[in-house]
LUMZA-203617 format. One record per residue: residue number from 1; x, y, z of N, C-alpha, C in turn; residue in one letter. Coordinates in Angstrom, 3 decimals, padded with zeros to 6 digits, always signed. Last residue first. Example, Ala and Ser with C-alpha at 12.3 -4.5 7.8 and 13.67 -1.06 7.14 Angstrom:
REM LUMZA-203617
  num       n_x       n_y       n_z      ca_x      ca_y      ca_z       c_x       c_y       c_z  residuo
    2  +012.850  -002.250  +007.080  +013.670  -001.060  +007.140  +012.900  +000.030  +007.870        s
    1  +013.190  -005.690  +007.800  +012.300  -004.500  +007.800  +013.200  -003.300  +007.800        a
END
This chain:
REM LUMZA-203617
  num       n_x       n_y       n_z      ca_x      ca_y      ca_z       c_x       c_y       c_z  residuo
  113  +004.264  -035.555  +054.961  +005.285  -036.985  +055.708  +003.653  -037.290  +056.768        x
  112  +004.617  -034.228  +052.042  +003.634  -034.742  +053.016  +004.337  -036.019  +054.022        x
  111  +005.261  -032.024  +049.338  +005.915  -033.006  +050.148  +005.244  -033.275  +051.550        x
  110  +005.738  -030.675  +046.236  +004.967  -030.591  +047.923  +005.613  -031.858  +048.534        x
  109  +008.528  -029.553  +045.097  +007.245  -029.486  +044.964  +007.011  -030.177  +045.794        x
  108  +011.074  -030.506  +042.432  +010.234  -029.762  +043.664  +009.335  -030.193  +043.688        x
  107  +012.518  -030.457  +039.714  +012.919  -031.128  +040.700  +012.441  -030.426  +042.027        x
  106  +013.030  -028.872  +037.298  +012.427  -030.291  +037.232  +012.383  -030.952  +038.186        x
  105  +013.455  -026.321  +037.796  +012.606  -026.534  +038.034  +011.929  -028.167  +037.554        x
  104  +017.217  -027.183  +039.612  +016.333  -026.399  +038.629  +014.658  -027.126  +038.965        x
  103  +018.822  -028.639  +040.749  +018.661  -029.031  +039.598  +017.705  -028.341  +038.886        x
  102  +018.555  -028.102  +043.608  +019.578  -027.174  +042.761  +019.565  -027.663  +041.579        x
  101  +015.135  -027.878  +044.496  +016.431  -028.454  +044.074  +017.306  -027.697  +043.633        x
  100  +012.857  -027.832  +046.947  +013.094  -027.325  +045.654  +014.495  -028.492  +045.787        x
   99  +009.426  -028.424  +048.951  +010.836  -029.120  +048.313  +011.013  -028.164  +047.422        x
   98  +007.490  -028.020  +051.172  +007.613  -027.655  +050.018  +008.924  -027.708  +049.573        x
   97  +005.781  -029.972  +053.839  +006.622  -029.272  +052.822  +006.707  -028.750  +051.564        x
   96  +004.083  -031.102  +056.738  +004.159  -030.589  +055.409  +005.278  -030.071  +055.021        x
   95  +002.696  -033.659  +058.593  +004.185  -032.587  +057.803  +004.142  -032.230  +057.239        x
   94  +000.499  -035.322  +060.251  +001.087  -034.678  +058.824  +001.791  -033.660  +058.593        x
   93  -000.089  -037.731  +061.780  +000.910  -036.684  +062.201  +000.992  -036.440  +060.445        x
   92  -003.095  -039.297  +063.849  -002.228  -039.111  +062.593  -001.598  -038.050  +062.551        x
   91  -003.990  -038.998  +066.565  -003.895  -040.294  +065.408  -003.275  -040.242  +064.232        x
   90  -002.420  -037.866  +068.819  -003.319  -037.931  +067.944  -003.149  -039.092  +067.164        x
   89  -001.144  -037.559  +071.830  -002.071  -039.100  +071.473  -002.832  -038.404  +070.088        x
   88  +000.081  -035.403  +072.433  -001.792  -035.051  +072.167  -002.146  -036.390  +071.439        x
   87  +002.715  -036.119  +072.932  +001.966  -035.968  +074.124  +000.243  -035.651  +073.799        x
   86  +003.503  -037.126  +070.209  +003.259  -037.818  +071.072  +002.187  -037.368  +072.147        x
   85  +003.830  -034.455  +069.224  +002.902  -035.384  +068.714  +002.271  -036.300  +069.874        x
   84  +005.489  -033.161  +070.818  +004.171  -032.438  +070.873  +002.825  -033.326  +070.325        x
   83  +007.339  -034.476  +070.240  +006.497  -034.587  +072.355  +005.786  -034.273  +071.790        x
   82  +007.931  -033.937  +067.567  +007.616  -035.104  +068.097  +007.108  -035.907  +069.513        x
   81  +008.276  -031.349  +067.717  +007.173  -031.668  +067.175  +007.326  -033.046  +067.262        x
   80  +011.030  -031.396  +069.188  +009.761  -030.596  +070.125  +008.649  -030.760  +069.121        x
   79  +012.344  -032.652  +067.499  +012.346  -034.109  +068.836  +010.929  -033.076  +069.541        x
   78  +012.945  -030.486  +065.882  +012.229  -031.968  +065.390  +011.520  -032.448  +066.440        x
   77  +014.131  -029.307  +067.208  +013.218  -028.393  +066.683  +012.202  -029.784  +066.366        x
   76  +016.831  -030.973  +067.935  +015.797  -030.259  +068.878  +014.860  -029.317  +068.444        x
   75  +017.679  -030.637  +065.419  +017.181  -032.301  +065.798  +016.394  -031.911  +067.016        x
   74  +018.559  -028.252  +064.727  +017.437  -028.714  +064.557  +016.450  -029.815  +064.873        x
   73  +020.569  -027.788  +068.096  +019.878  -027.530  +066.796  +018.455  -027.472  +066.247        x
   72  +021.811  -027.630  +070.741  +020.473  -026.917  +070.635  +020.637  -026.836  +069.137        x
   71  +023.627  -029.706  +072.666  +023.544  -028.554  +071.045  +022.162  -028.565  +071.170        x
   70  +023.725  -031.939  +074.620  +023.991  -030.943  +074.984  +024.235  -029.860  +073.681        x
   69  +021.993  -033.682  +073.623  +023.351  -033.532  +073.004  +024.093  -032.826  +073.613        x
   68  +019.158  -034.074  +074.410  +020.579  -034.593  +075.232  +021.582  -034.685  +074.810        x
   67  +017.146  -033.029  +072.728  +018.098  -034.527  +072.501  +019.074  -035.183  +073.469        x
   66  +016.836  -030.649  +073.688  +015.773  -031.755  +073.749  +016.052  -033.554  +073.340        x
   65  +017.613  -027.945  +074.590  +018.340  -029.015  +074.704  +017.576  -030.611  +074.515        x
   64  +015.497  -025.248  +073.801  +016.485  -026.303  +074.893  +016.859  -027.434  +074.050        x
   63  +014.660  -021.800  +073.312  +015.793  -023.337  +072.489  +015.722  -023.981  +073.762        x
   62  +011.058  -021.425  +073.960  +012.743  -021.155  +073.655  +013.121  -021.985  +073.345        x
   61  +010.330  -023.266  +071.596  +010.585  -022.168  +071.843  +010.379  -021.843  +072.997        x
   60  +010.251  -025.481  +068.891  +010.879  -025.453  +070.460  +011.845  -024.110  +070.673        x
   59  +008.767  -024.782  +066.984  +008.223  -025.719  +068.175  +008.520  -025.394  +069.491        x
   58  +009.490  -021.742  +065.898  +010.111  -023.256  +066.148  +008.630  -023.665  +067.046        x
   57  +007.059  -019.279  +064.644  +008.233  -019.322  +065.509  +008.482  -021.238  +065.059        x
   56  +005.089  -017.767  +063.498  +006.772  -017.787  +062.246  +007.410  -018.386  +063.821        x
   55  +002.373  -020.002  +064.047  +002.840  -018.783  +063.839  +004.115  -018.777  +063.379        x
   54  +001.242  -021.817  +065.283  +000.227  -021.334  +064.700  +001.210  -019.722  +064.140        x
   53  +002.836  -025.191  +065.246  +003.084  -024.334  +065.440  +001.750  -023.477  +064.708        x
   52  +001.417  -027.664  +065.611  +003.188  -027.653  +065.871  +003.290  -026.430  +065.965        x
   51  -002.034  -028.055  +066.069  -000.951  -027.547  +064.953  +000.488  -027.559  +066.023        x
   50  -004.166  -030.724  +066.572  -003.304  -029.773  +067.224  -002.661  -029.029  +065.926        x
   49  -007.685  -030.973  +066.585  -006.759  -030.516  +065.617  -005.688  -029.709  +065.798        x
   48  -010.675  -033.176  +065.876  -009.703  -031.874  +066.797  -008.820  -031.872  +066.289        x
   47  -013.003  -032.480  +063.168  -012.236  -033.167  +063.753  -011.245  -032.568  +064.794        x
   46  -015.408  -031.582  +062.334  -015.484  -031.855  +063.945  -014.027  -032.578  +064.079        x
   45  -015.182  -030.155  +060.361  -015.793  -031.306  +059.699  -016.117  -032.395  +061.004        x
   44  -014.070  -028.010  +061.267  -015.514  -027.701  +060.592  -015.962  -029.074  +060.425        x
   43  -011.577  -028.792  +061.398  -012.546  -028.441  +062.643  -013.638  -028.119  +062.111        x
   42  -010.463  -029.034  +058.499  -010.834  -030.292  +059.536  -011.696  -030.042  +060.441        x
   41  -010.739  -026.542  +057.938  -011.226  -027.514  +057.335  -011.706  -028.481  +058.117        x
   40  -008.603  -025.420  +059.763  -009.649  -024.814  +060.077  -011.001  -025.789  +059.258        x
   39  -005.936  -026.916  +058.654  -006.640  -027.141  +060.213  -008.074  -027.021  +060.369        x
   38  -005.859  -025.985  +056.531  -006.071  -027.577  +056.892  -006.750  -027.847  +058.031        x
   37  -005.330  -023.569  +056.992  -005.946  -023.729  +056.202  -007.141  -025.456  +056.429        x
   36  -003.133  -024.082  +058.540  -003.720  -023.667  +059.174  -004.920  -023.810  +058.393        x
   35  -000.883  -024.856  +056.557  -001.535  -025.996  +057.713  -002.480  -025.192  +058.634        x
   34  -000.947  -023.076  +054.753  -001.308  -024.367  +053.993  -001.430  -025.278  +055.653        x
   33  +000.729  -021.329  +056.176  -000.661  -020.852  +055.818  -001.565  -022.412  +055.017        x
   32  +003.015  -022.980  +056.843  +001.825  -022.253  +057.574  +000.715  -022.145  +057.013        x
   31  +003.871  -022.958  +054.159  +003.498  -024.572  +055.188  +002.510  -023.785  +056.099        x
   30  +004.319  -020.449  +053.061  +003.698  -021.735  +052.651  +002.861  -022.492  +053.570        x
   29  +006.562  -019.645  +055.593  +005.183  -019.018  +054.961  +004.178  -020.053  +054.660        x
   28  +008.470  -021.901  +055.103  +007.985  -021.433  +056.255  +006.327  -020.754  +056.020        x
   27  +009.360  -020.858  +052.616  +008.845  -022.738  +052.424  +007.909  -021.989  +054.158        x
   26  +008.805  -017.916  +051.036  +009.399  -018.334  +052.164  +008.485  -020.025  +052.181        x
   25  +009.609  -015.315  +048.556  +008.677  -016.579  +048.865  +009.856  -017.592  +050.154        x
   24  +011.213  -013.261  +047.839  +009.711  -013.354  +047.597  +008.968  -014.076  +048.418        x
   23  +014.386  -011.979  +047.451  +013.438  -012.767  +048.273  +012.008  -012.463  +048.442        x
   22  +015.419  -010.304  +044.396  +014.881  -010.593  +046.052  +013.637  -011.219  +046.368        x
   21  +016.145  -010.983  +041.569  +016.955  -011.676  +043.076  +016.683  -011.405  +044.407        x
   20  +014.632  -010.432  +039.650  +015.735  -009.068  +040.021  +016.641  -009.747  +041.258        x
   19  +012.504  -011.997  +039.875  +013.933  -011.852  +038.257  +014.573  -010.769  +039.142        x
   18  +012.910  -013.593  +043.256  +011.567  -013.187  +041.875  +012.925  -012.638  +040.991        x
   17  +013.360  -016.475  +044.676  +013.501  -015.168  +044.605  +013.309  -014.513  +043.228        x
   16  +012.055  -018.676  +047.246  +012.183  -018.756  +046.375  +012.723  -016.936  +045.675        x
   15  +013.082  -021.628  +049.900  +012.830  -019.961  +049.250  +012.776  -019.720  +047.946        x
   14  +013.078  -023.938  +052.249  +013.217  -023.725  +050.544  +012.746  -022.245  +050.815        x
   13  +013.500  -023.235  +055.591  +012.901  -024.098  +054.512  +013.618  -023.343  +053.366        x
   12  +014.013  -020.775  +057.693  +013.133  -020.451  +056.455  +012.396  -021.799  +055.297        x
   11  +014.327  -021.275  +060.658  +014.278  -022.264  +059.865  +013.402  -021.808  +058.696        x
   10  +013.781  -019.107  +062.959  +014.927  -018.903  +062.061  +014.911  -020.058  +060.868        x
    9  +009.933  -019.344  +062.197  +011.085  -019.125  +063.132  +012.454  -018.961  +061.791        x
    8  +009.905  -022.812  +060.236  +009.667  -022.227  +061.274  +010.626  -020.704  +061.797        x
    7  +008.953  -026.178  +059.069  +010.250  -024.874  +059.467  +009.541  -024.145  +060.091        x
    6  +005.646  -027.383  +058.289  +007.283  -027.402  +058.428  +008.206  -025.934  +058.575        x
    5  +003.064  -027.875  +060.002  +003.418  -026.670  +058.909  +004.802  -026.749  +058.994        x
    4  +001.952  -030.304  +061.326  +003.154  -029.790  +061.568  +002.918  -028.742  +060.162        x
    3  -001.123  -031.396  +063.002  -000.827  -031.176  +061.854  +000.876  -030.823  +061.839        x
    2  -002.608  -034.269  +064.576  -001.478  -033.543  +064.470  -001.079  -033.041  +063.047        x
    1  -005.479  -035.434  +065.745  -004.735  -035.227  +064.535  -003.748  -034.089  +064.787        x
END
């Protein structure tokens, strides 16, 4: 089982910022602590249990080139939790997120790929 805690590293995800306008809440944070959480669950229950990442960095760390675009973006942050899937043959790959909107608070909230 492959878990992913989404973003990462320079990839903050959604944010959120408390009445005075500073930065409180990180989508990065979240997902972490919500896939490690997951993780430690599962291994109690015997299941194995890669994570994408156990900390604030990318997958793909250092940057390379993992698409053959010759650009080092995000699609190379992606394509390094997708070897990582691939190469531990798990059986199931869960993503996590935490969505917002510019439409305000009618429009967020978790998100599971």
């Amino acid at each position: 089982m492959v878990i992913d805690p989404g973003h990462g590293g320079d990839d903050w995800g959604t944010f959120h910022t408390n009445s005075a306008g500073k930065l409180d809440l990180l989508e990065k944070d979240v997902t972490l602590e919500l896939g490690l959480q997951i993780a430690n669950l599962l291994r109690a229950k015997g299941f194995t249990v890669i994570l994408t990442r156990i900390g604030d960095i990318s997958p793909n760390s250092p940057p390379r080139d993992l698409t053959g675009d010759d650009v080092i973006d995000e699609n190379d942050d992606l394509q390094a939790r997708i070897n990582l899937a691939n190469q531990s043959q798990g059986e199931l790959f869960l993503s996590i997120h935490i969505n917002s909107s510019d439409l305000g608070n009618e429009v967020g909230g978790g998100e599971t790929w």
